[in-house]
C-alpha positions as CSV (number, residue, x, y, z in Angstrom):
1,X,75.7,94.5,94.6
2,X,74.4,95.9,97.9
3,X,75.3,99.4,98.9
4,X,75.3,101.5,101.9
5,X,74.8,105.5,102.5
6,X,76.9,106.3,105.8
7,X,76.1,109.7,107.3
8,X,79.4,111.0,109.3
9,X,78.5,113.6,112.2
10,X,80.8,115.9,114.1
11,X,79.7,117.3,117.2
12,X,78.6,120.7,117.1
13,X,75.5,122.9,116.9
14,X,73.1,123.2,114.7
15,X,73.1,126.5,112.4
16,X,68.9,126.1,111.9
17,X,65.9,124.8,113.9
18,X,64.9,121.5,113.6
19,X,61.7,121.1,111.0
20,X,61.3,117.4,110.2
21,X,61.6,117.8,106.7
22,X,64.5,115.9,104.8
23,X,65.3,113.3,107.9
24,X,67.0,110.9,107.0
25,X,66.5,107.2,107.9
26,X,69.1,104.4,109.2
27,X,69.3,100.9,110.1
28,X,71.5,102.3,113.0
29,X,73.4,104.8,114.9
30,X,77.3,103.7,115.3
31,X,79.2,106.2,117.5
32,X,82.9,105.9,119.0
33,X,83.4,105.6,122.7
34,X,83.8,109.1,124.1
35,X,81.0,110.3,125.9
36,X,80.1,113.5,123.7
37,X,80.2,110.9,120.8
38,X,77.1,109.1,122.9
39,X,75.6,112.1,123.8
40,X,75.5,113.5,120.0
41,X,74.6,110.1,118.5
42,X,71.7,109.9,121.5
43,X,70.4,113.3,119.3
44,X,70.6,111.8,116.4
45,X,68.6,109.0,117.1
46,X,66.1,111.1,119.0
47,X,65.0,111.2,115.3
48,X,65.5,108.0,114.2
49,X,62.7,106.3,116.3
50,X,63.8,102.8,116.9
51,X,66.6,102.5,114.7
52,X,69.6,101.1,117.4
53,X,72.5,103.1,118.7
54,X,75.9,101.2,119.3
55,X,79.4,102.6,120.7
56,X,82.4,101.3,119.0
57,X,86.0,101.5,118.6
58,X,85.6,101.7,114.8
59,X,84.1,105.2,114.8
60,X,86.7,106.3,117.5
61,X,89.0,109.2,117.3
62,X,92.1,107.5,115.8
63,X,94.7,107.8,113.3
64,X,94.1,105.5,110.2
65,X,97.7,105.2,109.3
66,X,100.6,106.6,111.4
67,X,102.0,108.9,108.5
68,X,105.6,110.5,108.6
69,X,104.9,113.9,109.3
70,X,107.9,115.6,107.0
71,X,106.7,117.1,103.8
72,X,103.4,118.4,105.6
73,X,102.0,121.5,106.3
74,X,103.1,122.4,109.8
75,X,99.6,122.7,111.1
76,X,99.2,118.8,110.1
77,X,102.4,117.8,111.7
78,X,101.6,119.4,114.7
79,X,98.8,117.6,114.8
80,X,100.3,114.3,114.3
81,X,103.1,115.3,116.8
82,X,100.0,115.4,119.1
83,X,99.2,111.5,118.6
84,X,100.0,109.4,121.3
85,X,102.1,105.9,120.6
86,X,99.3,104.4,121.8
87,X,97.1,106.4,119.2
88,X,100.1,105.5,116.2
89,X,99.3,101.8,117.1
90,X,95.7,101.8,117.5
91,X,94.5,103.7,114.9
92,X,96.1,101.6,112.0
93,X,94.8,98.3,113.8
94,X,91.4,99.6,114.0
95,X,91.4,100.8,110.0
96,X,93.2,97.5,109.0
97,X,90.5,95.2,111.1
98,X,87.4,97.1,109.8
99,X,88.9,96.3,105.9
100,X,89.5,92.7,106.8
């Protein structure tokens, strides 16, 4: 069975400089559509000579599944209180087509 190692990224600064040691490689560099997604994923692959970078929906801000807020802690229903319709739609269409 073939496996895969997926390295998730959130944007941010980095806490130490830069040494080359312990880089990890890729096949490829997958970043969602907003343009600070681009711009971190274009530092990422600074590093990764070669290795592709592609904007997708897939790794887009979204919900996975539009989840009934009640019984949560108020600082995760706010946050799903936040979510557009649009954003209750899309995000469980986007989670369902990427396990299809």
């Amino acid at each position: 069975m073939a496996s895969r190692l997926l390295f998730l990224a959130r944007h941010g600064e980095q806490d130490r400089p830069a040494d080359g040691q312990d880089r990890p490689g890729g096949a490829a560099v997958h970043h969602g559509p907003l343009p600070r997604a681009a711009q971190t994923a274009g530092l990422v692959a600074r590093s990764l000579p070669g290795v592709p970078v592609y904007a997708t929906e897939l790794a887009g801000d979204h919900l996975p599944h539009d989840t009934d807020p009640a019984g949560l802690p108020p600082a995760y229903a706010r946050l799903l209180a936040a979510c557009s319709p649009a954003e209750r739609v899309d995000g469980p269409r986007l989670a369902a087509a990427y396990r299809s």
